[in-house]
C-alpha positions in Angstrom: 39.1 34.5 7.0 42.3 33.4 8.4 43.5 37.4 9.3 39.7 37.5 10.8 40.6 34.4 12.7 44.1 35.7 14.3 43.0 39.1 15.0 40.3 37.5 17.2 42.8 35.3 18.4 44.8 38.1 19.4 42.2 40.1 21.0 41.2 37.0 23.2 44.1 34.8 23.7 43.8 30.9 23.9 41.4 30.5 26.5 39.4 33.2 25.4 39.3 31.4 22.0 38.4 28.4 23.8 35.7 29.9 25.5 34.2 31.0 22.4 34.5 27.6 21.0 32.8 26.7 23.7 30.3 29.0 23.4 29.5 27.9 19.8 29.0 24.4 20.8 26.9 25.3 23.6 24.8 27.5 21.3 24.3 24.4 18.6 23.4 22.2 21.8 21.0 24.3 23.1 19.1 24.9 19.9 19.2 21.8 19.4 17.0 20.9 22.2 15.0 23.5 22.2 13.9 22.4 18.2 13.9 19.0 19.5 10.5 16.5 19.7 10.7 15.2 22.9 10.3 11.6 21.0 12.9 11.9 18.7 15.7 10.6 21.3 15.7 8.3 24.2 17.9 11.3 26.3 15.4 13.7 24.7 12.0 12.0 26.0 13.6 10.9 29.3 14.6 14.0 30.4 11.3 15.4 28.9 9.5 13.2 31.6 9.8 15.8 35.0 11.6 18.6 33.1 10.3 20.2 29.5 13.0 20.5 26.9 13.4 24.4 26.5 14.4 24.9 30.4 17.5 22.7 29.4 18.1 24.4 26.3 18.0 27.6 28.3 20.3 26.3 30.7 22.7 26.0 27.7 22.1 28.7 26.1 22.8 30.9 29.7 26.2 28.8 29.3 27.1 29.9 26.1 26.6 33.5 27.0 28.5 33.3 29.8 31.6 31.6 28.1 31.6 34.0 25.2 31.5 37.1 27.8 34.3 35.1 29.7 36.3 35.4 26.5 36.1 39.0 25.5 36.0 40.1 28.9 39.1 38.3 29.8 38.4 37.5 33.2 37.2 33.9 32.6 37.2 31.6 36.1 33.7 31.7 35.6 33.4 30.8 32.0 35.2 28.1 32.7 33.3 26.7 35.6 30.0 27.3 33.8 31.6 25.5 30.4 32.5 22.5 32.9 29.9 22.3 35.0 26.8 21.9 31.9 29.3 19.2 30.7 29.5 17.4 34.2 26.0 17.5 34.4 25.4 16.3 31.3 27.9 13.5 32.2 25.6 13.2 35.5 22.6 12.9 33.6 23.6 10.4 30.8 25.2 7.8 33.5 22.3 8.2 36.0 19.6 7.0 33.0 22.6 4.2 32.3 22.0 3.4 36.1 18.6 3.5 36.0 18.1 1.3 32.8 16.7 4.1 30.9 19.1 5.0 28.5 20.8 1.6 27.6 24.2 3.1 26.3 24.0 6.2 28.2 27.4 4.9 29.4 29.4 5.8 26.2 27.7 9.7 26.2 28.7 9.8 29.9 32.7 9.5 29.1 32.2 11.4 25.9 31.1 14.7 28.0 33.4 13.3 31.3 36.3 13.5 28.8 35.0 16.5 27.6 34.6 18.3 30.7 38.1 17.1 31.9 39.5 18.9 28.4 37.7 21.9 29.7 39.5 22.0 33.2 42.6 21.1 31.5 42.4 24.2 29.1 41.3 26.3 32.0 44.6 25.5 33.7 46.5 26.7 30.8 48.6 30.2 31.4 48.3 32.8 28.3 51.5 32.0 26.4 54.1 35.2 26.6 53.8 37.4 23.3 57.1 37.5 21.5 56.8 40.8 20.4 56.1 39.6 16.7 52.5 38.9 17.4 52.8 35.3 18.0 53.8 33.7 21.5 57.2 32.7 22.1 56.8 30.1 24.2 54.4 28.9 27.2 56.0 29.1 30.6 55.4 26.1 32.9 52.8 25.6 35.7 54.5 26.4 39.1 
């Protein structure tokens, strides 16, 4: 499992293997609201109220597609702006049913996917490291 790991992580780099973490998170999220009653959750049902469920599950899913093909493709800028904007929105969307009085602790969710989304931009930042030569990277050159 571990050689399957680093071969992928050699084939993709850092952010790709970000992206594709990404992309498996986006996945679960996305099922998950798409096998979701809308009454099971207060985010679930309010959101349910002008929108259906399975558009927003689409919306993830499109995300997750987009992140993966970002990572094997290697030409990711838009990966990463797709993996931060669903989270921003989702930040958005938790803190305006906060605002509202709709989903009493929909403050707490909002900094769990602001935070989120800011570890997104951060990683997207990130240069490849330089490969040593020995298949592992030397070091990681500073931002200029």
């Amino acid at each position: 499992m571990r050689r399957a790991a680093n071969a992928l992580h050699g084939r993709v780099g850092r952010r790709g293997s970000a992206l594709l973490a990404f992309a498996a998170l986006d996945t679960a999220y996305g099922l998950r609201l798409a096998t979701a009653r809308p009454d099971s959750n207060t985010l679930y049902a309010w959101l349910h109220g002008p929108v259906p469920l399975w558009p927003w599950a689409a919306l993830w899913a499109v995300v997750a597609v987009v992140c993966a093909g970002g990572a094997v493709r290697g030409k990711d800028r838009v990966a990463f702006v797709a993996a931060i904007s669903i989270k921003v929105l989702w930040c958005s969307l938790y803190l305006c049913g906060w605002l509202l009085g709709e989903l009493p602790d929909g403050w707490v969710s909002a900094a769990v996917w602001g935070a989120f989304a800011l570890i997104v931009g951060l990683i997207a930042g990130w240069p490849e490291p330089i490969d040593s030569g020995e298949g592992r990277p030397a070091w990681t050159p500073p931002l200029e």
